[in-house]
N, C-alpha and C positions, 0 to 999 in steps of 0.2 A: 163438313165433318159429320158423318152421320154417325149414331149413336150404337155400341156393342160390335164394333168396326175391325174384328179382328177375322183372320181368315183362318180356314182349316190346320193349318201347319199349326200357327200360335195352338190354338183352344186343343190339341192332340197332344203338343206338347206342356201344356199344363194339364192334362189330364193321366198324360201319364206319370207325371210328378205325385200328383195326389195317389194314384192307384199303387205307386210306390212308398209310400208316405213321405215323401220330398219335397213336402208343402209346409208351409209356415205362415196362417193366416194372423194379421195381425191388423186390430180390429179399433178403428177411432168414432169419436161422436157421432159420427155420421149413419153409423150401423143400427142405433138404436132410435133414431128419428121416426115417426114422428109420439115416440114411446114417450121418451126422454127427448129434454130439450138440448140443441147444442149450445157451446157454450158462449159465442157471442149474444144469445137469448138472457143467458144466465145474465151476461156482464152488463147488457141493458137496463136491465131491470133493476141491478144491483145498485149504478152509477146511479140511478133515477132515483131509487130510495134513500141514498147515501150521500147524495149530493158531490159526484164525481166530478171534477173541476177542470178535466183536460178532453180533449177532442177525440180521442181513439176510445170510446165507450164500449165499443164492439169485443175489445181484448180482455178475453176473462183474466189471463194471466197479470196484465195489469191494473186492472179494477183491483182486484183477489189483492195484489199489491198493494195499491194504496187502501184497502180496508184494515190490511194487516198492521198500517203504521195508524189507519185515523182510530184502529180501537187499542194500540198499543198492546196487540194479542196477536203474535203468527198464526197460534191457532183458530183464531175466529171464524176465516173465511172457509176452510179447511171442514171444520164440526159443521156451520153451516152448509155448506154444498153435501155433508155429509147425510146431512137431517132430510133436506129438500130431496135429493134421490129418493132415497126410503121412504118418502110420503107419496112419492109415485110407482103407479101401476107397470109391470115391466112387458116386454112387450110379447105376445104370443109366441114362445119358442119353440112349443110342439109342431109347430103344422108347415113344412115347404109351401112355399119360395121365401117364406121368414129365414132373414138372411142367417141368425145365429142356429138355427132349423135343422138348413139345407148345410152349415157347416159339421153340424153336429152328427152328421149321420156318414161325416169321409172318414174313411180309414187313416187317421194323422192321430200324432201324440202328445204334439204341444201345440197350444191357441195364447198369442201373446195377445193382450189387449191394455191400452191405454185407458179404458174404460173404468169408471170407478166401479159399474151393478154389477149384478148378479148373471146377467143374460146368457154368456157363453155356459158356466155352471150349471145354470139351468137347465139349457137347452142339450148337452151332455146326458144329464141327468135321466130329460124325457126322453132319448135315442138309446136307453136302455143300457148307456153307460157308467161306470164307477168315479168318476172324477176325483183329482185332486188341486188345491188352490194355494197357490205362493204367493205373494208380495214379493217386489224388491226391495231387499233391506239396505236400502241408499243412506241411511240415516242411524245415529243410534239411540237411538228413544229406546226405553225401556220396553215401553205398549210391546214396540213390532220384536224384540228381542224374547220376551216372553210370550210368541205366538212362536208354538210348536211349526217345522219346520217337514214337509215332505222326506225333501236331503238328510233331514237327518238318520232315517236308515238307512244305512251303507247299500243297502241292496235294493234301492226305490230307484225305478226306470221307468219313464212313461211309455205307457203302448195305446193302443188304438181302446182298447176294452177301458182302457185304465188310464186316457189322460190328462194331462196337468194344464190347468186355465192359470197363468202366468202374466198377475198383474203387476204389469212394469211400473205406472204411476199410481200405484195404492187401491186399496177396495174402501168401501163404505165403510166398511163393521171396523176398521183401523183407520183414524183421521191421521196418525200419525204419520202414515205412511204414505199420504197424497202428495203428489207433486203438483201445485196447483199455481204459488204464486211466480212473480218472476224469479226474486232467490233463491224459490224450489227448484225453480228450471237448472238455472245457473250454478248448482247445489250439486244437484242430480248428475249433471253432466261433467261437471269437474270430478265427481268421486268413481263415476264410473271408467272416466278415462284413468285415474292417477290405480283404479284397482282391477287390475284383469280379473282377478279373484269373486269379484262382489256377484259374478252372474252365476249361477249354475252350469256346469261342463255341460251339458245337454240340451241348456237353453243355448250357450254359446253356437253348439255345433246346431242346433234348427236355426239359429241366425247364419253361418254362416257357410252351413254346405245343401241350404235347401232354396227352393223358389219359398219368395218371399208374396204373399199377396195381401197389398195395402187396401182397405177397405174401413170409408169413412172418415178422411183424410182430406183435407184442401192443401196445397203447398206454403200457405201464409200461415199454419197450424203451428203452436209453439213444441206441441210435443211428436209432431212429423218432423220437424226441422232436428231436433233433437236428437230423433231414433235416427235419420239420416246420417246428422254430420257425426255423432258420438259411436253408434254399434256398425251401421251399413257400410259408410263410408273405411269402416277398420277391414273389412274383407278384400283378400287379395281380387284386383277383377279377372286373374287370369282361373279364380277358383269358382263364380261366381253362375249359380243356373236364372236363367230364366225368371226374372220377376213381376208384378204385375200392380197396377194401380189404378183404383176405378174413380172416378171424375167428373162431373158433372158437367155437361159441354157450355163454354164462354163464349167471348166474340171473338171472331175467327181471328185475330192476332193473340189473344190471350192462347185459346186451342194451341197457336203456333209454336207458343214460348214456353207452354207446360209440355208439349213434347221434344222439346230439345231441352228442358228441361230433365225428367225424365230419362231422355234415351242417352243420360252420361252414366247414370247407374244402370244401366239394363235392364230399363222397367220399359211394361208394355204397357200404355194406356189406354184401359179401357172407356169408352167416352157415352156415361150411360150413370144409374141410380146404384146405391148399392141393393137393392131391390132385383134389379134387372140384372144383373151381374149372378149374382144368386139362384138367379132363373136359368140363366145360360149356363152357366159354371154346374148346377145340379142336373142340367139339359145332358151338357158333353161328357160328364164322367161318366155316365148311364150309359151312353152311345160309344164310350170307346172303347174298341176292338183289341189294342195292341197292336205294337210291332214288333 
């Protein structure tokens, strides 16, 4: 399996998705490496100081978990992840092949990110554009109810100059709003299936008539699994373009099983860094021609 393995045809036609704005980058732990830690990092260290008593230490989701019951505070682990982000440095967004960079400078109007920082924002910001920032309101806490809301003017539409970083599982600056432990998960994904309504029509329609490109993702990931079976899996597949998922190559059975994996939603995988992808993906949009 060699690595960035995709041929002319694939990389033309995700290029012309993007130079159409028919892209929908949607951005996990993995984008911000080696900035930010991911979060089996997190759950390590956590179980370690906290005296985590079961064998899956790696699962932030479940550490996050059991922290949430050993200090008899949902919010604890939540404020915590919250605090530790903000005390670190985020990662250079101005300068290409920085993968939130080289996103910031396509002509696209929504960046969904499962990410708690700042990055996408940022990096918007340095590419000379206007940004705006949502949470999903999965929940009804007060906090996220009293954070003004983009949607809320009738006439707010993201554009390329102008758009919107759509934090699906919560930002820093609102703990309330992180999806983090397992409840959160199973939380999140029950409310969004029982409420068509909870997304924004705009966010709906980049989820579900645009190429989707997963970046920073493993398939064992609580909140990939999530986005998969709860939003992805709702799109008809006879409506469905061209999607894309970059991977870190395994041992060639693993490789085997993440692309039939994979190729049941119409993802292409890319078998490389989210670095390298970054590189290539800001390579081919430059280089393409049109048809």
């Amino acid at each position: 399996m060699s690595w960035g393995s995709w041929d002319d045809v694939t990389w033309n036609l995700l290029a012309r998705r993007v130079r159409q704005g028919n892209c929908t980058p949607f951005l996990g732990a993995g984008a911000v490496v080696p900035a930010l830690p991911l979060g089996a990092a997190v759950a390590r260290r956590w179980a370690q100081d906290y005296g985590y008593p079961l064998d899956d230490a790696d699962d932030l989701a479940r550490v996050a978990q059991y922290l949430s019951i050993h200090h008899d505070d949902a919010m604890w682990p939540k404020e915590q992840i919250a605090d530790e982000l903000k005390a670190l440095e985020l990662p250079d967004v101005e300068t290409p092949p920085e993968v939130h960079a080289v996103l910031a400078r396509l002509p696209l109007s929504i960046y969904i990110t499962t990410n708690y920082d700042h990055s996408m924002f940022e990096a918007l910001r340095a590419a000379g554009k206007d940004p705006q920032r949502e949470v999903c309101r999965w929940n009804s806490s007060e906090a996220i109810e009293s954070v003004p809301s983009p949607f809320a003017a009738a006439t707010y539409a993201p554009t390329p100059a102008n758009p919107l970083v759509y934090h699906l599982h919560g930002h820093v600056d609102l703990p309330e709003s992180i999806v983090l432990t397992e409840d959160d998960y199973l939380d999140f994904l029950v409310t969004v299936t029982r409420n068509p309504e909870l997304l924004p029509h705009q966010v709906k329609r980049a989820l579900s008539g645009n190429s989707l490109v997963f970046i920073g993702y493993q398939l064992a990931d609580w909140d990939f699994r999530v986005i998969h079976r709860g939003l992805v899996n709702s799109t008809a597949p006879s409506l469905r373009r061209l999607s894309a998922t970059v991977q870190l190559p395994d041992p060639a059975a693993a490789c085997d099983y993440l692309a039939r994996y994979y190729d049941g939603f119409k993802a292409k995988v890319y078998w490389g860094t989210a670095a390298d992808f970054a590189k290539d993906l800001d390579a081919h949009v430059h280089a393409y021609a049109g048809a």
